[in-house]
C-alpha positions in Angstrom: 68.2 110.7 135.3 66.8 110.4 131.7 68.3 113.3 129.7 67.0 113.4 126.5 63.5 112.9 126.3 61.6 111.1 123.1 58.0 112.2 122.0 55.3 112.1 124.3 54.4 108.6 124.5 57.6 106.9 123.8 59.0 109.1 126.8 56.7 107.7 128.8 57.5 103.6 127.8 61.3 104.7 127.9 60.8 106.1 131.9 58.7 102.7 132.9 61.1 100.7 131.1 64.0 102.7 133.5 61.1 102.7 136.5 61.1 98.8 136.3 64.9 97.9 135.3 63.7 96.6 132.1 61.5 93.8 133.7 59.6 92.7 131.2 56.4 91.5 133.5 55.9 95.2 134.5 55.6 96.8 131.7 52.0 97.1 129.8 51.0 94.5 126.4 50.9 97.8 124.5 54.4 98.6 125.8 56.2 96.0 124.9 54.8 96.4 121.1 56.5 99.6 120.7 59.7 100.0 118.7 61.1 101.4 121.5 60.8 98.6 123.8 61.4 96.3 120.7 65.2 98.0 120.4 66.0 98.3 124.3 65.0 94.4 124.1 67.7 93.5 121.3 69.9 95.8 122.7 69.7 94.3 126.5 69.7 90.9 124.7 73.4 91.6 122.9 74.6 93.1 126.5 73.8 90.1 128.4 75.7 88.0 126.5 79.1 90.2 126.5 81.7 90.3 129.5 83.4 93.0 129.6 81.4 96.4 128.4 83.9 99.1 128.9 84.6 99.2 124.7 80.9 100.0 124.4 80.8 102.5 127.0 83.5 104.4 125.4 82.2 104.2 122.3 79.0 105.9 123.9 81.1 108.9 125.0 82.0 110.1 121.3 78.2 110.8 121.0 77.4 114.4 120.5 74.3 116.3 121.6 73.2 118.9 119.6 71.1 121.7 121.0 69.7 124.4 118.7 68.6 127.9 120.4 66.5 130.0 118.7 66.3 133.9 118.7 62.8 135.2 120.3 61.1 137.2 117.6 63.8 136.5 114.9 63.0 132.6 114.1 59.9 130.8 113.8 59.9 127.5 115.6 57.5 125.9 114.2 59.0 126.2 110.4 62.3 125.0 112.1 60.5 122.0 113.2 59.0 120.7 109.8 62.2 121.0 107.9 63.6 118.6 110.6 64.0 115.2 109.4 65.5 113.5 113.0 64.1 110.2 112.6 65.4 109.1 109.3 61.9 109.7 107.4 59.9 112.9 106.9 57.5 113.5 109.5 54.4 113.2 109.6 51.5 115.9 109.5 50.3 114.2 113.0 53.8 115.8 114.1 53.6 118.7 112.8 50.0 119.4 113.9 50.9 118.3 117.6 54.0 120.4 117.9 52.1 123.1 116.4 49.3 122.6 118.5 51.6 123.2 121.7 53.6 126.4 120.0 51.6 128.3 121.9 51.8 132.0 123.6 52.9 131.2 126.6 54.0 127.8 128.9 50.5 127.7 131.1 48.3 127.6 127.6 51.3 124.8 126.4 50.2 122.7 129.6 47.1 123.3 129.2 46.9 121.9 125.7 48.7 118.9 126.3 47.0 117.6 129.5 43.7 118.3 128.5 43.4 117.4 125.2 46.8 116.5 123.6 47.4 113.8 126.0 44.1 112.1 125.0 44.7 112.3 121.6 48.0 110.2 122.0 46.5 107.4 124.4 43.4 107.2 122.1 45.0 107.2 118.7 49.6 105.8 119.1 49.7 103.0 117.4 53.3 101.1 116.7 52.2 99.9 113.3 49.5 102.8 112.2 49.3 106.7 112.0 45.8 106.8 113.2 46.7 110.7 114.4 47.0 112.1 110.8 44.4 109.8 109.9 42.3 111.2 112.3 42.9 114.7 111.7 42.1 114.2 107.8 38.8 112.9 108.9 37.8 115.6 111.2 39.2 118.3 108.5 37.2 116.9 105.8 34.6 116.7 107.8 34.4 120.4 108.8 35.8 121.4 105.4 33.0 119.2 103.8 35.3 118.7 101.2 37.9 115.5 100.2 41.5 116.6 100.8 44.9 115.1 99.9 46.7 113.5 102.8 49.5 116.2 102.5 47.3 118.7 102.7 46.3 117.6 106.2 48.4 120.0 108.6 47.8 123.1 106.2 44.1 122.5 106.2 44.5 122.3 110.0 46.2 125.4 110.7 43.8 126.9 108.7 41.1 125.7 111.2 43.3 127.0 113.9 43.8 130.6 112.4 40.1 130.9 112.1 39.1 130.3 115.5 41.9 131.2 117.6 42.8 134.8 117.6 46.7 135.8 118.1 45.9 136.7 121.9 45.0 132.4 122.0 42.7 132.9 124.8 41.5 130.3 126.9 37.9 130.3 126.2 38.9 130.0 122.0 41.3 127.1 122.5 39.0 125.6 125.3 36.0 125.6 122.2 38.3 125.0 119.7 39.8 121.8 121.4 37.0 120.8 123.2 35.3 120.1 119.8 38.5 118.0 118.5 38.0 115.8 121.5 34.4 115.5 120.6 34.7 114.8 116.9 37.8 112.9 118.2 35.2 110.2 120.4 32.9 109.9 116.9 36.3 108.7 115.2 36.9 106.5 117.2 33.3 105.0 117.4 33.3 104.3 113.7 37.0 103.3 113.3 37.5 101.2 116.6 34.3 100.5 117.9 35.2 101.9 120.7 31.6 103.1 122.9 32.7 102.5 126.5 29.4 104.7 127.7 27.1 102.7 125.2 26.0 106.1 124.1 25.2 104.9 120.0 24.2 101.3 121.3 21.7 101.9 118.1 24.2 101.9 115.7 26.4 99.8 117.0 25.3 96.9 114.5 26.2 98.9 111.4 29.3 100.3 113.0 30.1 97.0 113.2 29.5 95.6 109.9 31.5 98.8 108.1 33.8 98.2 110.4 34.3 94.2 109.3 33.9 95.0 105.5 36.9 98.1 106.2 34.6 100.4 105.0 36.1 104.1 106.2 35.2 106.2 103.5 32.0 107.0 105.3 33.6 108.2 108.7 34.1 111.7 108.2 30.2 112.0 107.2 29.3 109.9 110.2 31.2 112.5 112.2 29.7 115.5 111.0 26.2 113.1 111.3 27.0 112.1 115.0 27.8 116.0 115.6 24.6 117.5 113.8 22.5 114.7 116.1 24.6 116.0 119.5 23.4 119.2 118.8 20.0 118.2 118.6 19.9 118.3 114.5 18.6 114.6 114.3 16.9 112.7 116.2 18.1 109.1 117.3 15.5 107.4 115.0 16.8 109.9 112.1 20.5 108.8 113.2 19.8 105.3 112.8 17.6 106.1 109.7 20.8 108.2 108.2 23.7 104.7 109.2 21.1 102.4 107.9 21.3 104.0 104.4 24.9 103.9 104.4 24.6 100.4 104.8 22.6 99.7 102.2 24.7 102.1 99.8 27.7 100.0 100.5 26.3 96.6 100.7 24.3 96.6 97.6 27.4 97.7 96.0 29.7 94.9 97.0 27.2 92.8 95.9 27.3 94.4 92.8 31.0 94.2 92.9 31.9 98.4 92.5 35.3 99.9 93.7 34.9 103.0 95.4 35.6 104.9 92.9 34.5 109.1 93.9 32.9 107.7 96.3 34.8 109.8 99.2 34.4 113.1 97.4 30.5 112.4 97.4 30.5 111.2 100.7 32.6 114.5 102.1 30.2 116.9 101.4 27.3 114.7 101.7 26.1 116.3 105.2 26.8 119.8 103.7 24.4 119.0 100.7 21.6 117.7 102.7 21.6 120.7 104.9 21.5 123.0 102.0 18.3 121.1 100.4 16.8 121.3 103.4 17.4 124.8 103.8 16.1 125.9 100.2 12.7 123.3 100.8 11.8 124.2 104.0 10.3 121.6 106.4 12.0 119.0 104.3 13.4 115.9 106.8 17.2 115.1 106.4 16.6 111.5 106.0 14.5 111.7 102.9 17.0 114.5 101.8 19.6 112.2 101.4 17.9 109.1 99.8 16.5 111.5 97.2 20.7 112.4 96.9 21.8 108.9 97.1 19.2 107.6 94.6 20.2 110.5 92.1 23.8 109.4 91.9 24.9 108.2 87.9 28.7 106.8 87.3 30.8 105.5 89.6 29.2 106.8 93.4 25.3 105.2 92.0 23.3 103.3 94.4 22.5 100.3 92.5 19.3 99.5 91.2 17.7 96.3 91.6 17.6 95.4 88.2 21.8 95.9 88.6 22.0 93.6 91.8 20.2 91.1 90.0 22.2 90.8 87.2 25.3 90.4 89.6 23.7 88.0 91.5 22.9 85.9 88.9 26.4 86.4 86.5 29.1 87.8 88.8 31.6 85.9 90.6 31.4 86.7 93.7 33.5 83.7 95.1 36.8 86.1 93.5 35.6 88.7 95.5 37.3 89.2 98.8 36.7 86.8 101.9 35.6 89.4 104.2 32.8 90.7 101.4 32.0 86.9 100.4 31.4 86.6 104.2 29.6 89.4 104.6 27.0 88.6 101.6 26.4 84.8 103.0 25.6 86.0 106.9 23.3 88.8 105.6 19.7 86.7 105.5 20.9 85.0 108.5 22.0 88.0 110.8 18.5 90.3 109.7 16.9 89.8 113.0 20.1 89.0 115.2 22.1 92.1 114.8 24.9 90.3 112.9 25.2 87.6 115.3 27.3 85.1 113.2 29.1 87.6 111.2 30.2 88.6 114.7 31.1 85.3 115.6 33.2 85.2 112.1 34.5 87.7 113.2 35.7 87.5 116.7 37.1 83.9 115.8 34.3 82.0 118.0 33.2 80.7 115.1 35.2 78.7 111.7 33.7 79.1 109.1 34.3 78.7 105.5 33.1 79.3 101.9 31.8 76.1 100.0 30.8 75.5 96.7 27.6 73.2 97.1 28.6 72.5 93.3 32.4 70.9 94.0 35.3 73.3 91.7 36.2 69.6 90.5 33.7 67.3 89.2 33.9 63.9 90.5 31.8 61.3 92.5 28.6 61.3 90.0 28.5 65.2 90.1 28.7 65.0 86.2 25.3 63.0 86.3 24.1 65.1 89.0 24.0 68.1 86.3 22.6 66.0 84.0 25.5 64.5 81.5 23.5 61.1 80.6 20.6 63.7 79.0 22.2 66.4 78.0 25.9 65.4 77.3 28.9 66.3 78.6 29.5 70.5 77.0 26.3 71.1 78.8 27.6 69.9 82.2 30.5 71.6 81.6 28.9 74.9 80.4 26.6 75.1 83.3 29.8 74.1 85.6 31.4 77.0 84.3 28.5 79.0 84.5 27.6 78.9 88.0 30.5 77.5 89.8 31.9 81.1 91.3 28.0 82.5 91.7 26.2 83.4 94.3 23.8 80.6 93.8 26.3 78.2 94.3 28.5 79.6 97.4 27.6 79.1 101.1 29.3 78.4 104.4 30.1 75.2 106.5 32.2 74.5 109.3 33.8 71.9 108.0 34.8 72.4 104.2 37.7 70.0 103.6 35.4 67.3 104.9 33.2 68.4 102.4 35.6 67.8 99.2 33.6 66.7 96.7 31.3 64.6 98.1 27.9 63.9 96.5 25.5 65.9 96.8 23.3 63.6 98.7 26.1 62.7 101.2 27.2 66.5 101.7 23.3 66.9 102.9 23.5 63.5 105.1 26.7 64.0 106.4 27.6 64.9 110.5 27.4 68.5 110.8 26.4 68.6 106.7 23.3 71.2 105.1 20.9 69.1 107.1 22.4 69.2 110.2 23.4 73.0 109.7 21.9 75.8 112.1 22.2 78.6 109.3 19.3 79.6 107.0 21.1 79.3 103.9 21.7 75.9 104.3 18.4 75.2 105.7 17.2 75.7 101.9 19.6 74.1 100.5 19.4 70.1 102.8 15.4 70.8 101.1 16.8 70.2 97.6 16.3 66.9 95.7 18.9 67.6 93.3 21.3 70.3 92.5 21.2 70.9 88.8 20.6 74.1 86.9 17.0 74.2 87.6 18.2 74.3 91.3 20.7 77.1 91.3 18.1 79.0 89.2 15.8 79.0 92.0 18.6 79.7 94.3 19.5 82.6 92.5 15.6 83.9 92.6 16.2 83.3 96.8 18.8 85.5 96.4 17.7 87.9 94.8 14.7 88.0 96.9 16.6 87.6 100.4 18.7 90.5 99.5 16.2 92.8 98.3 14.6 92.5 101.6 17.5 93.2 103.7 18.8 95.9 101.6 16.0 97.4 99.9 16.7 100.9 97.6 15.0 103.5 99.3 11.9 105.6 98.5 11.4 108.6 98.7 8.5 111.0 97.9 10.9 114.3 98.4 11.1 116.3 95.4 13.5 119.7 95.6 13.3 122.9 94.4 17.1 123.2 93.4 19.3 125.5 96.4 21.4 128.0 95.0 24.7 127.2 96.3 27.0 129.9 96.4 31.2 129.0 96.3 34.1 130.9 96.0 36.2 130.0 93.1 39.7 130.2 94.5 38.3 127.3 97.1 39.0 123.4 96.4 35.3 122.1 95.3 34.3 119.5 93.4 31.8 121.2 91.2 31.1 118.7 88.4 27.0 118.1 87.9 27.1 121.6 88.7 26.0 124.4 86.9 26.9 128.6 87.0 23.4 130.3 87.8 25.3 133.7 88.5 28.6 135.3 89.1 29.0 138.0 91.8 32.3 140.6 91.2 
């Protein structure tokens, strides 16, 4: 009999590691990558190898357990529990928001909690390597608070939650609404963190689920979760839903493009929803979608939509080859993956397909390369200016399957070559096996293609919505980001 009884889910691995003598084959994948299976494995391991164990088993029996009682009435339990550091390291507010979720009034509420909604939260969200449960609950907080908060600040901002809508009787309609709605935001969460859809209910958003997903773009989820909400209730329709994901797409594409850390941009994004709603309130009969381009395309500083005046300019002088693989990736499958719902990004992706970045224009000039870019003209500083130049651009990147093969071939032969640009099933090499020559004139045009490519499938969006500003009222004592703001009035 197992006396002493771990967390939730590690109880459960330690009892089917008991359940099935330690054999390996029965226990689960996702079993045997827990720490606890990890230990009992080195442990076992040691024992294996050792003839007599009596010494160990001895040693065992100098183990104390140490059981604290509390008084009813005189202690609190739950502020007991978070000054306990058992494990080594503080705990996390995922603990102390579970055990404070199941300090309830009485042991049938306690059950109640845990197999109903506690016990879905664990199987959706453990995780040997990852605290996806705090994580989860500072998404769902900001996105009911409509407002960034600290990580630390997670289980105070959730007991908050719980005080409001749970009165000290805890009866079972309030906690049946209160956690019912976890569970819901919970299944948004783990749509745009996981891709997880296993009813294929948002099979319209899947594609730009996806694509946030692959760039590991979360800043957005806690406004998709308040989005995905405000639609369940019947607040947008699906073609405003995929209207809404769309524009977060092209807010955070154009931007990598443009090479912009994200800066702010989680503050803006936390009360984004909030915002929209309150525009729409004070201009009656306006539609949320064009609400929120007219509040993306009035951003300034760090949080801006880029204009396409700024995308071109990166496209044509930033290095985007420095900028990381996944974004590189993501910018050279965009014109191919328009009209196939990010097939080869996908591909990328999942593995099924190798492929890497090339320069068409080789990082080391050799096999008549320096006559390609004209040296016999226009002498050697101008090949190695315009080398310089354009080597890390987008004009000169693209991707092949076979890039060591590729070295630095001619140009001609990198065209002619099995499974080269001519051969190559991709659209951006398609253009490219049409070129003569690649000298500056060349990557000049290619930056125009570019430019004109990626306009198209990330245009900046119109809007014909003009506000009559809402009057927003706040409380001062509340955590708000108030800057761009101004006092109209003050109420005593």
């Amino acid at each position: 009999r197992i006396k002493l009884r771990t967390v939730t889910t590690d109880n459960e691995i330690l009892q089917h590691i008991f359940d099935s003598n330690g054999d390996a084959s029965e226990l689960s994948d996702k079993e045997k990558l827990s720490n606890l299976y990890t230990v009992y494995s080195v442990f076992r391991e040691y024992f294996s190898k050792k003839g007599d164990l009596s010494k160990y088993i001895n040693g065992l029996r100098h183990f104390k357990i140490v059981s604290i009682t509390l008084e009813q009435g005189d202690d609190n339990p739950q502020r007991v529990f978070e000054s306990i550091n058992s494990t080594g390291r503080p705990l996390t507010d995922g603990d102390k928001i579970r055990n404070f979720a199941l300090m309830l009034n009485n042991e049938e509420r306690r059950k109640h909690v845990y197999k109903r909604y506690w016990l879905k939260i664990e199987q959706s969200l453990t995780d040997v390597n990852k605290d996806n449960i705090t994580d989860f609950f500072r998404s769902y907080v900001i996105s009911k608070r409509q407002a960034i908060i600290r990580l630390d600040a997670v289980y105070p901002e959730f007991k908050k939650l719980f005080e409001k809508h749970i009165s000290p009787e805890q009866t079972m309609e309030e906690i049946d609404s209160f956690y019912g709605e976890i569970l819901e935001y919970l299944s948004y969460y783990l749509l745009c963190k996981f891709e997880e859809d296993p009813d294929g209910n948002y099979a319209i958003i899947k594609d730009v689920v996806f694509k946030m997903r692959y760039i590991q773009t979360e800043l957005y989820i806690p406004f998709a979760m308040s989005v995905l909400a405000y639609h369940h209730t019947g607040g947008l329709s699906d073609q405003q839903l995929i209207a809404v994901f769309k524009l977060i797409e092209t807010y955070f594409s154009r931007r990598i493009v443009c090479n912009i850390n994200t800066t702010s941009v989680d503050k803006f994004l936390a009360s984004l929803h909030k915002d929209t709603l309150e525009y729409q309130q004070a201009n009656s009969g306006a539609d949320y979608v064009e609400v929120m381009k007219y509040l993306m395309l009035k951003r300034t500083g760090p949080t801006r939509m880029p204009s396409d005046t700024e995308m071109e300019g990166a496209i044509r002088n930033n290095h985007t080859y420095n900028q990381r693989t996944a974004h590189v990736n993501y910018i050279l499958t965009a014109i191919d993956d328009q009209s196939k719902e990010s097939e080869t990004l996908r591909h990328i992706a999942n593995g099924e397909l190798k492929l890497s970045i090339e320069h068409v224009m080789p990082q080391t000039l050799a096999n008549g390369w320096d006559i390609e870019l004209g040296v016999n003209e226009k002498g050697i500083e101008y090949v190695h200016e315009i080398h310089a130049k354009y080597l890390h651009t987008l004009a000169n990147l693209t991707l092949t399957g076979y890039n060591s093969e590729y070295q630095n071939y001619a140009f001609e032969k990198k065209k002619a070559m099995e499974n080269g640009f001519s051969g190559s099933k991709l659209g951006i090499n398609a253009w490219i096996a049409k070129q003569p020559i690649w000298d500056e004139e060349t990557l000049l045009r290619r930056q125009k293609w570019w430019i004109e490519n990626l306009g198209k499938v990330w245009p900046v969006p119109a809007t014909n919505f003009k506000p009559v500003e809402p009057n927003t009222a706040v409380y001062l004592l509340d955590d708000l980001d108030l800057k761009g703001s101004g006092v109209r009035s003050v109420t005593i």
